[in-house]
C-alpha positions in Angstrom: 36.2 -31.8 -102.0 37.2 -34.0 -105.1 35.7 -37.1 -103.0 32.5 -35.5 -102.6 32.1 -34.0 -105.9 33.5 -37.7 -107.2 30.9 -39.8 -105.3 28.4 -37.1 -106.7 29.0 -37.8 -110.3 28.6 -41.7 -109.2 25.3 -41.0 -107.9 24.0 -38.6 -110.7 25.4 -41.6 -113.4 23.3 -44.2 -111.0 20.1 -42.4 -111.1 20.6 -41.6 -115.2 21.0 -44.9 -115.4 18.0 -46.3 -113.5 16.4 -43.5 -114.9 16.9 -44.4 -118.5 16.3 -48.5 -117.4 12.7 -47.8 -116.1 12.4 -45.6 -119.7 13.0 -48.7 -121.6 11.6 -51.2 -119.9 7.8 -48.8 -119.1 7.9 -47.4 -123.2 9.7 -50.2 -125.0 8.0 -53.2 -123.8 8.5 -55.2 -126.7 12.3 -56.0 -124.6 11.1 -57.5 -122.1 7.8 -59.8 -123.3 8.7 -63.2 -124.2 8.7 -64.0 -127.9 5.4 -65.7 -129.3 5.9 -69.2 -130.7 4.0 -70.5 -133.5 2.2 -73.3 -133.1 3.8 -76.8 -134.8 2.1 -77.0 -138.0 0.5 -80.4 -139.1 0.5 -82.0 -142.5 -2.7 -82.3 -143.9 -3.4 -85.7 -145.8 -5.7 -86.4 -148.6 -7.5 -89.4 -146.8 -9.2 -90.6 -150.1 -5.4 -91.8 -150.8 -6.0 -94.3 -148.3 -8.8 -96.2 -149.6 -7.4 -99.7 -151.1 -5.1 -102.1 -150.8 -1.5 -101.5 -149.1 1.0 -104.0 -148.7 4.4 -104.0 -146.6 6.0 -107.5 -147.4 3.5 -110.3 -146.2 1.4 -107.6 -144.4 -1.3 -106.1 -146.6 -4.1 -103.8 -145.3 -7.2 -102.9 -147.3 -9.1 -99.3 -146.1 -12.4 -98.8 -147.0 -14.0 -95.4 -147.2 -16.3 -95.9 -144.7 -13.7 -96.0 -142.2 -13.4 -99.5 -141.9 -10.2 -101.7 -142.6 -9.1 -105.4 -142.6 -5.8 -106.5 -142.2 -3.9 -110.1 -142.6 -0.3 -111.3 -143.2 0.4 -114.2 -145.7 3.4 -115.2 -143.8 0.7 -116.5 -141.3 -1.2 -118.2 -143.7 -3.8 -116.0 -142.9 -5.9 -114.2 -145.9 -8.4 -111.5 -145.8 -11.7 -113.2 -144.6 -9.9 -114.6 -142.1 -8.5 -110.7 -141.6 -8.6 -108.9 -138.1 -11.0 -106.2 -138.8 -10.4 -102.7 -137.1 -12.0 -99.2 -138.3 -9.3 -96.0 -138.7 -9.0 -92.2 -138.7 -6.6 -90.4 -140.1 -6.5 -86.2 -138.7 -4.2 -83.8 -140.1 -1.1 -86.4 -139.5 -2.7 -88.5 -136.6 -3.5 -92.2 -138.2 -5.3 -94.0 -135.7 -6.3 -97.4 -135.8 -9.0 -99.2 -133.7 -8.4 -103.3 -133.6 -11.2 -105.6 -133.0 -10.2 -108.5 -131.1 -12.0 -111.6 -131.4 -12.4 -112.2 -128.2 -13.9 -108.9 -127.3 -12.6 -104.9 -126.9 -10.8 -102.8 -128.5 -7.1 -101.9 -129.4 -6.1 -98.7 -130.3 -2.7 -97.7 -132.2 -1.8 -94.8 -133.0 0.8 -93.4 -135.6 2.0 -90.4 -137.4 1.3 -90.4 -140.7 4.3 -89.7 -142.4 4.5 -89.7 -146.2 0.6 -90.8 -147.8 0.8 -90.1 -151.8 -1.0 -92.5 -154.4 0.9 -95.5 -154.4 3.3 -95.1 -151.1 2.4 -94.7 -147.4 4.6 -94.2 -144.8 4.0 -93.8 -140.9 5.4 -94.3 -137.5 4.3 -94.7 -133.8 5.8 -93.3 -130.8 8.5 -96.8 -130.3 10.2 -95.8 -133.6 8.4 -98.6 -135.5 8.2 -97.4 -138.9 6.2 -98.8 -141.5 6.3 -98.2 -145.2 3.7 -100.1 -147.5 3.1 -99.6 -151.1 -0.2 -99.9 -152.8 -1.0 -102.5 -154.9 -3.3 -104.1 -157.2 -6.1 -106.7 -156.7 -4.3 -109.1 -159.2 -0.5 -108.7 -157.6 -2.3 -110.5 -154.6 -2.8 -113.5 -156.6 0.3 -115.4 -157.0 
């Protein structure tokens, strides 16, 4: 007799137990629903920043508010008529550049804008290459 009333009690604590489960899970869905990630938020940059001339040792690069860019390095004894031209876009933190090659088609790069304030820029591409260029005036170019 204590067996059955025993295996009773287990059965009646069983179905309580599913009972008050299917509660929670049916009225208090909020348990069981993943939780909602926000999406990654992007830096915005100020893109008139960008217009001028940036250098990054030898390497300087002038952007022009049109969207077009020339770019030479002095090391090279190269100087900026003699630039490779290439046009740029810069969304939210996405700083794409398009190269011209002279001897036809384009090459694309693109970085993440990292740091762009008045007279420091700062970005990176996927490889870990960072860059970090300062901006400069028309005269520090002539030495």
């Amino acid at each position: 007799m204590k067996k059955k009333i025993f295996i009773i009690i287990l059965i009646i604590l069983a179905l309580g137990g599913a009972a008050t489960a299917v509660y929670y899970i049916w009225f208090h869905k909020e348990w069981v629903e993943p939780e909602v990630l926000e999406p990654e938020v992007f830096n915005d940059f100020d893109e008139d920043l960008l217009i001028g001339l940036w250098k990054e040792d030898e390497v300087y690069y002038r952007y022009n508010d049109d969207g077009t860019a020339v770019t030479w390095d002095l090391a090279d004894d190269v100087m900026e008529d003699e630039g490779t031209e290439l046009e740029w876009t810069l969304e939210e933190n996405v700083f794409t550049h398009l190269y011209k090659m002279e001897i036809g088609g384009i090459v694309p790069k693109v970085y993440t804008m990292k740091v762009l304030e008045f007279d420091v820029m700062e970005y990176g591409d996927e490889f870990g290459v960072e860059h970090k260029f300062t901006k400069v005036e028309e005269l520090q170019l002539i030495q």
